[in-house]
DSSP file (Angstrom, degrees, kcal/mol; ACC not computed):
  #  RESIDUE AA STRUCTURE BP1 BP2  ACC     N-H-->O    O-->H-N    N-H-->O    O-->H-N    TCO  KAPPA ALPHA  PHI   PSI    X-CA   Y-CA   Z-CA
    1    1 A X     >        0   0    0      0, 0.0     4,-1.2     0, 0.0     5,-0.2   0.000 360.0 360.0 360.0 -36.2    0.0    0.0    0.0
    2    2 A X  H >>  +     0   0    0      2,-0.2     4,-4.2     3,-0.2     3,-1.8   0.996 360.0  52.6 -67.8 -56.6    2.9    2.6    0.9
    3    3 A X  H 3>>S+     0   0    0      1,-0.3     4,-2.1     2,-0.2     5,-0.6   0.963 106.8  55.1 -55.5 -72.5    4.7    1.9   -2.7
    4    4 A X  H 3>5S+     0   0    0      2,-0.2     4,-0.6     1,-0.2    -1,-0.3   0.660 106.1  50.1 -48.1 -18.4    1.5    2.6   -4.1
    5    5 A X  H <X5S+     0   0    0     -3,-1.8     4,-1.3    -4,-1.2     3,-0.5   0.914 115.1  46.8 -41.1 -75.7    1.2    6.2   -2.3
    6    6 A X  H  X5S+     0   0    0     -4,-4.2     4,-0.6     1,-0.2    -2,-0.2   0.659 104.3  48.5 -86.7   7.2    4.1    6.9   -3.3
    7    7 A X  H  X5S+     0   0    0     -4,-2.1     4,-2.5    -5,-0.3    -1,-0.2   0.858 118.4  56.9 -71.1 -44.5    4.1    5.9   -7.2
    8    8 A X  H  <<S+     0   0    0     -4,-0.6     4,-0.5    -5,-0.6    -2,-0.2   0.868 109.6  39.6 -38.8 -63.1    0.7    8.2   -6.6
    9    9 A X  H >X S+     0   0    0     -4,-1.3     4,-7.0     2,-0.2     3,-0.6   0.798 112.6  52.1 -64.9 -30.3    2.6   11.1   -5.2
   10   10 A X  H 3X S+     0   0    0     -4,-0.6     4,-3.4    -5,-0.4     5,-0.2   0.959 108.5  58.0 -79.6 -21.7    5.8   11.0   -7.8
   11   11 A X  H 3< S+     0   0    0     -4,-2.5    -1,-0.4     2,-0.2     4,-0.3   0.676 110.3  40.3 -79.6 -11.9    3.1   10.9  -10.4
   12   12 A X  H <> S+     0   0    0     -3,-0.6     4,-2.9    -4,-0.5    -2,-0.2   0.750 110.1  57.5 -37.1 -63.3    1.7   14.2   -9.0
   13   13 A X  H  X S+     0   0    0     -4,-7.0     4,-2.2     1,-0.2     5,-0.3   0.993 101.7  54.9 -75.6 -28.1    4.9   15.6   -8.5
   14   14 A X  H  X S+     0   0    0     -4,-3.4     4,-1.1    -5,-0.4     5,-0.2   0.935 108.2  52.2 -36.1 -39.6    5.8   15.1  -12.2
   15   15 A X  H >> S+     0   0    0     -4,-0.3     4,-1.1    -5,-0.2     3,-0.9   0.981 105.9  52.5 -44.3 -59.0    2.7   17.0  -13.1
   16   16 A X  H 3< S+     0   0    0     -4,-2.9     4,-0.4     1,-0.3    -2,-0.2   0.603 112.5  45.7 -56.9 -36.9    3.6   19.8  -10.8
   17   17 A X  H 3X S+     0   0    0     -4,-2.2     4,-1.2     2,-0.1    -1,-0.3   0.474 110.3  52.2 -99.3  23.7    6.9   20.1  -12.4
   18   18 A X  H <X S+     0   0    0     -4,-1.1     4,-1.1    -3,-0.9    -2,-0.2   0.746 105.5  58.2 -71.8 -33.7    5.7   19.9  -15.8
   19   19 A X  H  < S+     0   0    0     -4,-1.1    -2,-0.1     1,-0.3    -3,-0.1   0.789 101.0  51.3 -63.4 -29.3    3.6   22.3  -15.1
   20   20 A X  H  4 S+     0   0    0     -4,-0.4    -1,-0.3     1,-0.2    -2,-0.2   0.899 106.0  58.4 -83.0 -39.2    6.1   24.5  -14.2
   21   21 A X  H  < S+     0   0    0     -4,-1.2     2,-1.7     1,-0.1    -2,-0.2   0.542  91.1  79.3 -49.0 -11.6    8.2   23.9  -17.6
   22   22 A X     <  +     0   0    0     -4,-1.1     2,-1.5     1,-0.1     3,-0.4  -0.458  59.0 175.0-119.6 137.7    6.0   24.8  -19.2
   23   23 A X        +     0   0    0     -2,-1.7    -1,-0.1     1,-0.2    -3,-0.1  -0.046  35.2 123.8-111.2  71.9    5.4   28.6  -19.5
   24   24 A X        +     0   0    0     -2,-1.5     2,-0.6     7,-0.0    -1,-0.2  -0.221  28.9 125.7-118.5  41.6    2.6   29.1  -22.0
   25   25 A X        -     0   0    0     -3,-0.4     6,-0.1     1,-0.1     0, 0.0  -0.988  55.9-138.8-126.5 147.3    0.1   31.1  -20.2
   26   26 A X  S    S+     0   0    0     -2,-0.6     2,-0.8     4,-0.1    -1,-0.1   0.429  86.7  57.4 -67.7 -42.9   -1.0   34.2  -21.8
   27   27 A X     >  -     0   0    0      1,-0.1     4,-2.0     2,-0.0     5,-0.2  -0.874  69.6-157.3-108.7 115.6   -1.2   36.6  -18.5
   28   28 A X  H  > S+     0   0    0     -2,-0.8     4,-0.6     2,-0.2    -1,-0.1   0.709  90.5  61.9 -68.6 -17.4    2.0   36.6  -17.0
   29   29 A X  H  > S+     0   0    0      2,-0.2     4,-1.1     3,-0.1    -1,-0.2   0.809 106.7  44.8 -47.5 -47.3    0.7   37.6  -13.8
   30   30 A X  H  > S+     0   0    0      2,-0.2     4,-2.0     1,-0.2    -2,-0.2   0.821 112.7  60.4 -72.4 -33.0   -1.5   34.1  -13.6
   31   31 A X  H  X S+     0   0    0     -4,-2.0     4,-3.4     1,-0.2    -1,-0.2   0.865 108.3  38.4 -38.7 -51.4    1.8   32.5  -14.9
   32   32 A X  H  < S+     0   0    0     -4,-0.6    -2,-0.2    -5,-0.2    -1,-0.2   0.889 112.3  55.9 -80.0 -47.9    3.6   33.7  -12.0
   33   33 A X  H >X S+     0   0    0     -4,-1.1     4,-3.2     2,-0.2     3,-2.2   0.984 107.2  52.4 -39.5 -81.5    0.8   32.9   -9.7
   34   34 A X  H 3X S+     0   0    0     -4,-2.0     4,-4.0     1,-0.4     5,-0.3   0.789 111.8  45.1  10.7 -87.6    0.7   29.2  -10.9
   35   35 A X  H 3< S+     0   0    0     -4,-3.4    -1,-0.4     1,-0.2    -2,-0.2   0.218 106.2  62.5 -69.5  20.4    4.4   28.8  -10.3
   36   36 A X  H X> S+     0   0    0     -3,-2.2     4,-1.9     3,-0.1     3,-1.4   0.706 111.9  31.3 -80.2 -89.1    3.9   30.3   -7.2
   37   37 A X  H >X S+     0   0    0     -4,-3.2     4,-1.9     1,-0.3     3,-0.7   0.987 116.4  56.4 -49.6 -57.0    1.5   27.6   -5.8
   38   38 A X  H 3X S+     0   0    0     -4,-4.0     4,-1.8     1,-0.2    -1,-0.3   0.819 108.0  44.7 -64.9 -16.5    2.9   24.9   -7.5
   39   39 A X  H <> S+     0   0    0     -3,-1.4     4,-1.7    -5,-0.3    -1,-0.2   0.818 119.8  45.9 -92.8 -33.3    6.8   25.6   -6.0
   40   40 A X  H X< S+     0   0    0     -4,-1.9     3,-2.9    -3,-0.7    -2,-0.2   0.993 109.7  54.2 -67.7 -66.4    4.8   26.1   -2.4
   41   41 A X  H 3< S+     0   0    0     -4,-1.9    -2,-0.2     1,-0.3    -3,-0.1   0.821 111.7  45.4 -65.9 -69.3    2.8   22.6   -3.4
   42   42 A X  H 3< S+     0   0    0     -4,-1.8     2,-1.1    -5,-0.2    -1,-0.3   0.833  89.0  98.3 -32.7 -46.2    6.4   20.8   -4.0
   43   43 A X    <<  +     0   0    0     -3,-2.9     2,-0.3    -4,-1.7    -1,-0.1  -0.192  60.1 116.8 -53.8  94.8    7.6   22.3   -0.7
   44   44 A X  S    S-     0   0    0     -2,-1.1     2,-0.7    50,-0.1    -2,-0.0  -0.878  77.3 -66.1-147.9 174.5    7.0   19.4    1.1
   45   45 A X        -     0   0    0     -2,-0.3     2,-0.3     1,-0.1    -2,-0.0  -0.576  58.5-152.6 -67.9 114.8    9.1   16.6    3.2
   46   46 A X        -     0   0    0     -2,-0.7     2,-0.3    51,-0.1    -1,-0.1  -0.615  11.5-154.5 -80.9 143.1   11.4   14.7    0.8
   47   47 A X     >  -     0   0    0     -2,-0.3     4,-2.7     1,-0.1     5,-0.2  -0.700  42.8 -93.8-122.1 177.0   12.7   11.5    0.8
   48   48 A X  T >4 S+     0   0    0     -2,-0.3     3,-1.9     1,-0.3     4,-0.4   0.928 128.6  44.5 -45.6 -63.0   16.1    9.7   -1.0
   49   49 A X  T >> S+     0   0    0      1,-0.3     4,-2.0     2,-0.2     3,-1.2   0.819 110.0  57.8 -45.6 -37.2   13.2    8.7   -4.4
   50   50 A X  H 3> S+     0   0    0      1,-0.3     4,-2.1     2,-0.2    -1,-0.3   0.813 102.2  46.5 -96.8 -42.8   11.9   12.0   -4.2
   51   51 A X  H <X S+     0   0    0     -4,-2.7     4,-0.6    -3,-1.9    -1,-0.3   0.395 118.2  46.0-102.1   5.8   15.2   13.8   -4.8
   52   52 A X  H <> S+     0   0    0     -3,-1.2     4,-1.2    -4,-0.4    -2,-0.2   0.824 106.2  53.3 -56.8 -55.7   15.8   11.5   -7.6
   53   53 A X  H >X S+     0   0    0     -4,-2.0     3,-2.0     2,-0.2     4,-1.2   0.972 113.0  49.7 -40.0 -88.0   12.4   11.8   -9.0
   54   54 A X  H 3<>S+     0   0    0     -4,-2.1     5,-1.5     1,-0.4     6,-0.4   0.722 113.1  50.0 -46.0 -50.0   13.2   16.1   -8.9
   55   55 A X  H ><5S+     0   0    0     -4,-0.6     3,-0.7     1,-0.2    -1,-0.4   0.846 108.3  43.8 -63.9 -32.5   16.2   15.5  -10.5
   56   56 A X  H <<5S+     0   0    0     -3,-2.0    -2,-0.2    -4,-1.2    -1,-0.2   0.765 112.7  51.6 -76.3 -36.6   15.3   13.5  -13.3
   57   57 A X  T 3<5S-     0   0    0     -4,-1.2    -1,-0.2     1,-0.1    -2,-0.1  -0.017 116.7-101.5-118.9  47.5   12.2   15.4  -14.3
   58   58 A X  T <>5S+     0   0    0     -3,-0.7     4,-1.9    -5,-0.2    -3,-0.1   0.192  78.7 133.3  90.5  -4.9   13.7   18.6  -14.4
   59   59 A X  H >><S+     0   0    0     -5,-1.5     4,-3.1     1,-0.2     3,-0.9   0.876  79.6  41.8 -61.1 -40.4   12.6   20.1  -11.1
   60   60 A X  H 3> S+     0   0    0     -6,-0.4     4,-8.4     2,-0.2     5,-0.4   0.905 114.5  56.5 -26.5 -55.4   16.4   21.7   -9.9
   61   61 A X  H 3> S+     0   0    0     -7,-0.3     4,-0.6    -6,-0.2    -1,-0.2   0.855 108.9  43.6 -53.6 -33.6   16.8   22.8  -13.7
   62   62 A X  H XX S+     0   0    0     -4,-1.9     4,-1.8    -3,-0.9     3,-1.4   0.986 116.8  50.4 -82.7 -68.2   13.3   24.9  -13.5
   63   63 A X  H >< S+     0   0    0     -4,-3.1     3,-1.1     1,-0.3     5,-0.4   0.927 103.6  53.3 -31.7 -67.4   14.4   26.3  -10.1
   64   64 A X  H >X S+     0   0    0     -4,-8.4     3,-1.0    -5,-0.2     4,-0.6   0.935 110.8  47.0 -45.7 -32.3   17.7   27.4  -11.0
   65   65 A X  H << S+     0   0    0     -3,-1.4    -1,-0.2    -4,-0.6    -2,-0.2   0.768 117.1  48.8 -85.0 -15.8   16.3   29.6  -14.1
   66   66 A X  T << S+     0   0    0     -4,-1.8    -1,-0.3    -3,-1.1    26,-0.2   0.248 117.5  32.6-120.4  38.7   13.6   31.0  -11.8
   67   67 A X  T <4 S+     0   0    0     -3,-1.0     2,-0.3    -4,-0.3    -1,-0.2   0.142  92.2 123.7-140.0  12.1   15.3   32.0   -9.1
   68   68 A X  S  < S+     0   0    0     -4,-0.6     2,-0.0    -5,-0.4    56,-0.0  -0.823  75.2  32.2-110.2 139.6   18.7   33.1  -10.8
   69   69 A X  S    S-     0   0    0     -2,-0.3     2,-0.8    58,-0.1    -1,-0.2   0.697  92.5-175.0 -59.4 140.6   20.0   36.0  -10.4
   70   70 A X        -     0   0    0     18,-0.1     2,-0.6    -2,-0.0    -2,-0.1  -0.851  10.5-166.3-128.9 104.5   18.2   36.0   -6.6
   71   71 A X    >   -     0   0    0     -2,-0.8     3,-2.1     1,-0.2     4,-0.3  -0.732   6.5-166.2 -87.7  81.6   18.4   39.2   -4.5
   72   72 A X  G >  S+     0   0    0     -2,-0.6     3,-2.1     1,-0.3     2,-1.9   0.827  80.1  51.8 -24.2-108.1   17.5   38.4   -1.1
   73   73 A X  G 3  S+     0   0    0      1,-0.3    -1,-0.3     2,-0.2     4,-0.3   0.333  93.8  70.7 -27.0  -4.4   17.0   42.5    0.0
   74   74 A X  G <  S+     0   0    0     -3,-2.1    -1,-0.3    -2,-1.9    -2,-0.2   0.469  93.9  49.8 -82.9  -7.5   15.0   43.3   -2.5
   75   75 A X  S <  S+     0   0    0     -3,-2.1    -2,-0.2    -4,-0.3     6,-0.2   0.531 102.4  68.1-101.0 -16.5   12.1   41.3   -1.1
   76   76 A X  S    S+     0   0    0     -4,-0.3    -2,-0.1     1,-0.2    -3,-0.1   0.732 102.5  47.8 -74.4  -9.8   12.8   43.2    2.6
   77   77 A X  S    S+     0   0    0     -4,-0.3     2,-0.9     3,-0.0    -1,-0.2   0.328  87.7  92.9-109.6   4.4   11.6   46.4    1.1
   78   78 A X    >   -     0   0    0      1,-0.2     3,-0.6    -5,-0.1    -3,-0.0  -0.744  50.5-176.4 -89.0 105.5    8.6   45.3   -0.5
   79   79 A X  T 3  S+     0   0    0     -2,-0.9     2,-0.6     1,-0.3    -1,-0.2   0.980  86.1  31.8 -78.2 -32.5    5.6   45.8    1.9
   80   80 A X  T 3  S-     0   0    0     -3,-0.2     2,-0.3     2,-0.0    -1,-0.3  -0.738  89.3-149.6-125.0  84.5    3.5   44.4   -0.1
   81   81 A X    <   -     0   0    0     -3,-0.6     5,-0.1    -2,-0.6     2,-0.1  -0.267   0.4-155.3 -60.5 123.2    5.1   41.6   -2.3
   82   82 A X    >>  -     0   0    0     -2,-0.3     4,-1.1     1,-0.1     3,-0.5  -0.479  34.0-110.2 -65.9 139.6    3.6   40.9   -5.8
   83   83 A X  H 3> S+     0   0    0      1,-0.2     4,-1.4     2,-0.2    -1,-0.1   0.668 120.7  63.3 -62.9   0.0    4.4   36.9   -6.9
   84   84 A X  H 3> S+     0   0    0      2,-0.2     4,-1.2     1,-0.2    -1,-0.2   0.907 107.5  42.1 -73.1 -47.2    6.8   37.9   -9.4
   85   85 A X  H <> S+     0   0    0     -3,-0.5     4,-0.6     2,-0.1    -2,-0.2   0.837 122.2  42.1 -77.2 -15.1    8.6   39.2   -6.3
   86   86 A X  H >< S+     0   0    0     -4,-1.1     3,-2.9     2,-0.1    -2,-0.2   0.977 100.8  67.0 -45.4 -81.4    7.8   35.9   -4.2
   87   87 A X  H >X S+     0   0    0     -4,-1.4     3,-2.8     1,-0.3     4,-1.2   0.436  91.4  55.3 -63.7 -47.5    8.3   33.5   -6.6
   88   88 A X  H >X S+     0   0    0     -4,-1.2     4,-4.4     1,-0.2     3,-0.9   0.941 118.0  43.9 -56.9 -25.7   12.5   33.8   -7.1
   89   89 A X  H << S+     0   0    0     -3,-2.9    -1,-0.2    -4,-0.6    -2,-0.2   0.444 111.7  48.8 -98.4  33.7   12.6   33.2   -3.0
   90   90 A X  H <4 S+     0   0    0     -3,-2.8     4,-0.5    -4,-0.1    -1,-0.3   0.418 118.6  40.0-114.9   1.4   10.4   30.8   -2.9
   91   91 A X  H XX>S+     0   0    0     -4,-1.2     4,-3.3    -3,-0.9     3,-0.9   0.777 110.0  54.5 -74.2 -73.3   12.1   29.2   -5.4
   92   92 A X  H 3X5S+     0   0    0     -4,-4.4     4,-2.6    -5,-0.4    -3,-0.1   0.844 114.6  43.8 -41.2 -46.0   15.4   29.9   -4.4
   93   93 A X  H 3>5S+     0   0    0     -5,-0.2     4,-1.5     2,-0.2    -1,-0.3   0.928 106.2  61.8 -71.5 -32.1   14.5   28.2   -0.8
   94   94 A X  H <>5S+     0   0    0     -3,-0.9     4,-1.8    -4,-0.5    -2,-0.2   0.905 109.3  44.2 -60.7 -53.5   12.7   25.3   -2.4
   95   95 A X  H  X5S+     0   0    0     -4,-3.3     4,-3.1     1,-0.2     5,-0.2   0.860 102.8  58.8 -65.5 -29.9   16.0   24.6   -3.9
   96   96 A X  H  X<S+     0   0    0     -4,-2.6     4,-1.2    -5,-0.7    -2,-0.2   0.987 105.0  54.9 -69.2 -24.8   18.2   25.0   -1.0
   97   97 A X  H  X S+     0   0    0     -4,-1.5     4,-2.1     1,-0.2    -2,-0.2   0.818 109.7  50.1 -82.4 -20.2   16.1   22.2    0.9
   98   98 A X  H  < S+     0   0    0     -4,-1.8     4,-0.2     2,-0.2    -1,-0.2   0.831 109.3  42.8 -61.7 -35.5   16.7   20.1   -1.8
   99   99 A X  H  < S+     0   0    0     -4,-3.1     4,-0.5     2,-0.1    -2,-0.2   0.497 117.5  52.0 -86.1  -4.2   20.3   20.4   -2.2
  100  100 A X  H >X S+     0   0    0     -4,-1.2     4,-3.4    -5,-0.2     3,-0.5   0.919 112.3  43.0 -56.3 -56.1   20.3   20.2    1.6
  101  101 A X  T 3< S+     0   0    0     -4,-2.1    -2,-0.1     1,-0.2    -3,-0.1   0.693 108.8  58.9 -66.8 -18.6   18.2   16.9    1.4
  102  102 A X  T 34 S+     0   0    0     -4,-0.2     3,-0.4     2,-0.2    -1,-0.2   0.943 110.4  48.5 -63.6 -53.8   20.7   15.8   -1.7
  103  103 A X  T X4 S+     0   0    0     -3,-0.5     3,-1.9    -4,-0.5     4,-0.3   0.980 108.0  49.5 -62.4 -84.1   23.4   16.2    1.1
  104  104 A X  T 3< S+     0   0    0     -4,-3.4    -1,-0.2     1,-0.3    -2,-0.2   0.551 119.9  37.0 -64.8  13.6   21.6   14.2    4.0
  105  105 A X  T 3  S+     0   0    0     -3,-0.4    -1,-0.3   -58,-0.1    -2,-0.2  -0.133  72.8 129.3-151.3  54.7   20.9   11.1    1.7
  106  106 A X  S X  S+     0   0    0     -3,-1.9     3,-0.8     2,-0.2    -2,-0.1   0.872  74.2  53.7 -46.2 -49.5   24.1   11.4   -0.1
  107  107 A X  T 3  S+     0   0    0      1,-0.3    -1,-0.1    -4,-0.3    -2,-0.1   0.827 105.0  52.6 -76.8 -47.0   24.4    7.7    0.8
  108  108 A X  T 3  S+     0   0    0     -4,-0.1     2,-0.4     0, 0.0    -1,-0.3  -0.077  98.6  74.2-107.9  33.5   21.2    6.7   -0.6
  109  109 A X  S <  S-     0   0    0     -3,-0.8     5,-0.1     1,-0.3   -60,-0.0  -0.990  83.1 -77.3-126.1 175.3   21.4    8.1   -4.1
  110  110 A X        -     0   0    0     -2,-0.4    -1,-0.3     3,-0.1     4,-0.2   0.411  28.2-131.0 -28.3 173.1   22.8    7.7   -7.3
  111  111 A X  S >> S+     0   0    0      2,-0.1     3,-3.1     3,-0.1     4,-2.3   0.798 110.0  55.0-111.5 -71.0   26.4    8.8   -8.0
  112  112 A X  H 3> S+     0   0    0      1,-0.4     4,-0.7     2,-0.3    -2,-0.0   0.724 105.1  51.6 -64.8 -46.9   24.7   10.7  -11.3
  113  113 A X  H 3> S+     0   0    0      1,-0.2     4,-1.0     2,-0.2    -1,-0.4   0.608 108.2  46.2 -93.6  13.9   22.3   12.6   -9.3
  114  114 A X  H <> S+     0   0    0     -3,-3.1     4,-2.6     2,-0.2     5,-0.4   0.759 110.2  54.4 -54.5 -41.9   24.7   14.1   -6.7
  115  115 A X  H  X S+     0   0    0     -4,-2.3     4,-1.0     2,-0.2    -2,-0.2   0.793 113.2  47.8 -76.4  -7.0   26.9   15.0   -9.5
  116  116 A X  H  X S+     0   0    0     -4,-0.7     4,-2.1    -5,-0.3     5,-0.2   0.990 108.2  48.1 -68.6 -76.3   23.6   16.8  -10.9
  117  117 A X  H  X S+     0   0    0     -4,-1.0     4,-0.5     2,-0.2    -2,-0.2   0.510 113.4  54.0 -90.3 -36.9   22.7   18.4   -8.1
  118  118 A X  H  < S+     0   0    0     -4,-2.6    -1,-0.2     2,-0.1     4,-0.2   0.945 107.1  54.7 -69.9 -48.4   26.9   19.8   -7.8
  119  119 A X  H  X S+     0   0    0     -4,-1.0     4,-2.4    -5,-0.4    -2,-0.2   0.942 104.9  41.2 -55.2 -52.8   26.8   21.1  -10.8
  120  120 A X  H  X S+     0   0    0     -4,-2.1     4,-4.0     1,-0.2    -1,-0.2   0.908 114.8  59.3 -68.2 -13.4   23.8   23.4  -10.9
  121  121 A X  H  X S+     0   0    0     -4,-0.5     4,-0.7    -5,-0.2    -1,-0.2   0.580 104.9  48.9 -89.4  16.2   25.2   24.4   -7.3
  122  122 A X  H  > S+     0   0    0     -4,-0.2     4,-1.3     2,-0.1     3,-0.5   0.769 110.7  54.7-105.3 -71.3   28.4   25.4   -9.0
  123  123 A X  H  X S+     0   0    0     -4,-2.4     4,-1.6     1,-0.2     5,-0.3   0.769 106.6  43.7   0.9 -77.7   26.2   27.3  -11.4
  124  124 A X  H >X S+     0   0    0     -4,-4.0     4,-1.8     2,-0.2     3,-1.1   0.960 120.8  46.1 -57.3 -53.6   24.3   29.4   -9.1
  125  125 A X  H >X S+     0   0    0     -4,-0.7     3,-4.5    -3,-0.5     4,-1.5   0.820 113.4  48.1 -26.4 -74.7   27.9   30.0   -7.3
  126  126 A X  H 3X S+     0   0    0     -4,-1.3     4,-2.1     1,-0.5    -1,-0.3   0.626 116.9  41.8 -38.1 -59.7   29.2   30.5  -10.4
  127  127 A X  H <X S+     0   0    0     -4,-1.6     4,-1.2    -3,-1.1    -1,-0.5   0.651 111.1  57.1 -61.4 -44.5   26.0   33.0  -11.1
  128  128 A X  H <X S+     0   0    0     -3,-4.5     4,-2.1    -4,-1.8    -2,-0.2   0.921 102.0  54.7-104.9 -40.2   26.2   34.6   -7.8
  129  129 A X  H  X S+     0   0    0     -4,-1.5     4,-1.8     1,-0.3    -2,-0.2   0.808 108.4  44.8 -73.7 -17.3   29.9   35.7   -8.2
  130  130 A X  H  X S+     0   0    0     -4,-2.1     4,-1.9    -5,-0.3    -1,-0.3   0.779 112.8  53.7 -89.7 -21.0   29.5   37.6  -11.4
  131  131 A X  H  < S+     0   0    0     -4,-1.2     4,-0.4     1,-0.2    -2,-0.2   0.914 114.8  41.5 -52.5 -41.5   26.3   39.2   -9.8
  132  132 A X  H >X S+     0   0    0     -4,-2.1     4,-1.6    -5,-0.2     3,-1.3   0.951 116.6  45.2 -79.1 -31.4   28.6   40.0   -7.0
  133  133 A X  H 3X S+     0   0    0     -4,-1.8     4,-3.2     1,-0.3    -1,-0.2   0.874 118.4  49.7 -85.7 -38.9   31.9   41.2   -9.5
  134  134 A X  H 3< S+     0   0    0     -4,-1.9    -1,-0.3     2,-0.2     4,-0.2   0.417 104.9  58.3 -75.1  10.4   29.1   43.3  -11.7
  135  135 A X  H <> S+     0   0    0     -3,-1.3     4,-2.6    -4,-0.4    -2,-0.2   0.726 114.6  29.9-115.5 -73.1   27.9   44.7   -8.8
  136  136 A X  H  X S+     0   0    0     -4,-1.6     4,-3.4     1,-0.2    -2,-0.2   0.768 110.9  61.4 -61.6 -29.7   31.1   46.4   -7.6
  137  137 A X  H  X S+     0   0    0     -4,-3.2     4,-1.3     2,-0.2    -1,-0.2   0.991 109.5  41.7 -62.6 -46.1   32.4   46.9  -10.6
  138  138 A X  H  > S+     0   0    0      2,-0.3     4,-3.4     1,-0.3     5,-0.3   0.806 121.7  45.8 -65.0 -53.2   29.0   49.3  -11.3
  139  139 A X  H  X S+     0   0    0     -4,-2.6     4,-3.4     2,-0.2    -1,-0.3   0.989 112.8  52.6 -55.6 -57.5   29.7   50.5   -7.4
  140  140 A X  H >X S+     0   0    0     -4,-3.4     3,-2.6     1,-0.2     4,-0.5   0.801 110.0  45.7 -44.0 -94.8   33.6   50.8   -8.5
  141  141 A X  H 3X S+     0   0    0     -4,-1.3     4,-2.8     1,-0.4     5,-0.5   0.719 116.5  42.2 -42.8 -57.0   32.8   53.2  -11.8
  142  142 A X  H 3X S+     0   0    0     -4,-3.4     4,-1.6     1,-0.3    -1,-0.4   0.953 109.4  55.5 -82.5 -13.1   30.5   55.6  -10.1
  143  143 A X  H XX S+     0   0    0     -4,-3.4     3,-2.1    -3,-2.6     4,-1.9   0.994 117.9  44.3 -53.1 -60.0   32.7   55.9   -6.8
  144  144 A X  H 3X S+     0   0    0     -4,-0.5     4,-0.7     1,-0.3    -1,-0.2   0.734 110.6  48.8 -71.9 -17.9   35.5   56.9   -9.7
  145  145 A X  H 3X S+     0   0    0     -4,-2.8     4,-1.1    -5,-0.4    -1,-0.3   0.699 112.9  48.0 -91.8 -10.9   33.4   59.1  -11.6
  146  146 A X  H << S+     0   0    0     -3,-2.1     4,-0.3    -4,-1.6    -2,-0.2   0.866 116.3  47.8 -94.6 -23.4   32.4   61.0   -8.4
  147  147 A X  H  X S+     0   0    0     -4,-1.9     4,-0.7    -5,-0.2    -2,-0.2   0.478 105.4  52.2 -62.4 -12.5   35.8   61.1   -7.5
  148  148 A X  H  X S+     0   0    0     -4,-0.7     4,-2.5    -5,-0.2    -2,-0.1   0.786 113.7  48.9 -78.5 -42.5   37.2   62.2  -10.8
  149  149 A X  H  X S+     0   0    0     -4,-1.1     4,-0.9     2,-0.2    -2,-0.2   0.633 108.5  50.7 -84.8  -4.0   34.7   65.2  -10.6
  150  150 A X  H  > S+     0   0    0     -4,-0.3     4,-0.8     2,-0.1     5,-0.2   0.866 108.8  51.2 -96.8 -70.3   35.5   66.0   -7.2
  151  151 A X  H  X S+     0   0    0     -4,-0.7     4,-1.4     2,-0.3     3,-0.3   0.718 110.3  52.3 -12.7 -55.4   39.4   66.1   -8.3
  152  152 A X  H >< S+     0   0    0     -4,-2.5     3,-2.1     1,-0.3     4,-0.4   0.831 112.2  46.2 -74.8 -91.8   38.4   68.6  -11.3
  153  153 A X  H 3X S+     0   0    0     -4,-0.9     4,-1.1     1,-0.4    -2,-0.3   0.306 111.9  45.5 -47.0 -26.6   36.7   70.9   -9.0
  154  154 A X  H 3X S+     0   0    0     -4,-0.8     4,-0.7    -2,-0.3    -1,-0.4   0.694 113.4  56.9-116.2 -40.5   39.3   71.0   -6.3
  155  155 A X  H << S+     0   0    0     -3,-2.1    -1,-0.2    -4,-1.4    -2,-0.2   0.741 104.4  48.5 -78.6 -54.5   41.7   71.5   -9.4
  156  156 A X  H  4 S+     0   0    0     -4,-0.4    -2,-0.3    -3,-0.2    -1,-0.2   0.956  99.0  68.0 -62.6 -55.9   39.8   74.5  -10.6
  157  157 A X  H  <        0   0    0     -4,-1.1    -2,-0.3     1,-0.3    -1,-0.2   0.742 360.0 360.0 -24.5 -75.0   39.9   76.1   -6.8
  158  158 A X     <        0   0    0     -4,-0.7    -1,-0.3    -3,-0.2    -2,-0.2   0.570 360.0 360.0 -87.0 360.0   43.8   76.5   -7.4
């Protein structure tokens, strides 16, 4: 009876992340809603099948594209968040308990999907540090350009 639950469930969640590949509705708002619920509806207790199951039918892949690049402080200044401004951290968390959970049953899966599951988190690294290097550089140039124009005025004084 349990194996049949849970054949039950993985065949749900496959819906739920088909559903989420696929992004052909018309109002982007309802779009956004949609993947809204459905990334809360995944958030659920996972088990060793379960984070096979995610990997294999794409769910990681869909997370990483909707929650990359993901700016934490930009959701602390929103009083009233819109789901476009949910959805990358509720994405973004949905995936950290997975590559947690990847991590606590290390033992009991696959070689192929740990090495899945490294990769896209070398990706988002990878993704997080050129957010961070285009981020300072952007800081860098106008700190130099307000400093170049304070240098010409102080230049003209003489």
């Amino acid at each position: 009876m349990q194996q049949r639950i849970a054949r039950t469930v993985h065949i749900i969640y496959k819906h739920l992340v088909s559903s989420l590949l696929q992004h052909e509705q018309p109002d982007k708002g309802l779009r956004e809603r949609l993947c809204l619920l459905t990334v809360f509806a995944l958030s659920v207790r996972y088990e060793a099948a379960d984070l096979s199951l995610a990997v294999s039918s794409g769910l990681l892949d869909a997370l990483v594209r909707m929650c990359c690049p993901y700016d934490p402080p930009a959701l602390r200044h929103t009083p009233h968040p819109s789901p476009s401004d949910l959805l990358p951290h509720a994405t973004h968390t949905l995936f950290q308990i997975l590559t947690i959970l990847t991590g606590y049953y290390a033992e009991d899966i696959s070689t192929s999907v740990l090495g899945q599951v490294m990769n896209l988190l070398y990706l988002q690294v990878e993704n997080l540090a050129n957010h961070i290097i285009k981020a300072n550089e952007t800081s860098w140039t106008s700190f130099s350009i307000v400093n170049l124009q304070f240098l010409k005025r102080k230049r003209m004084w003489r």
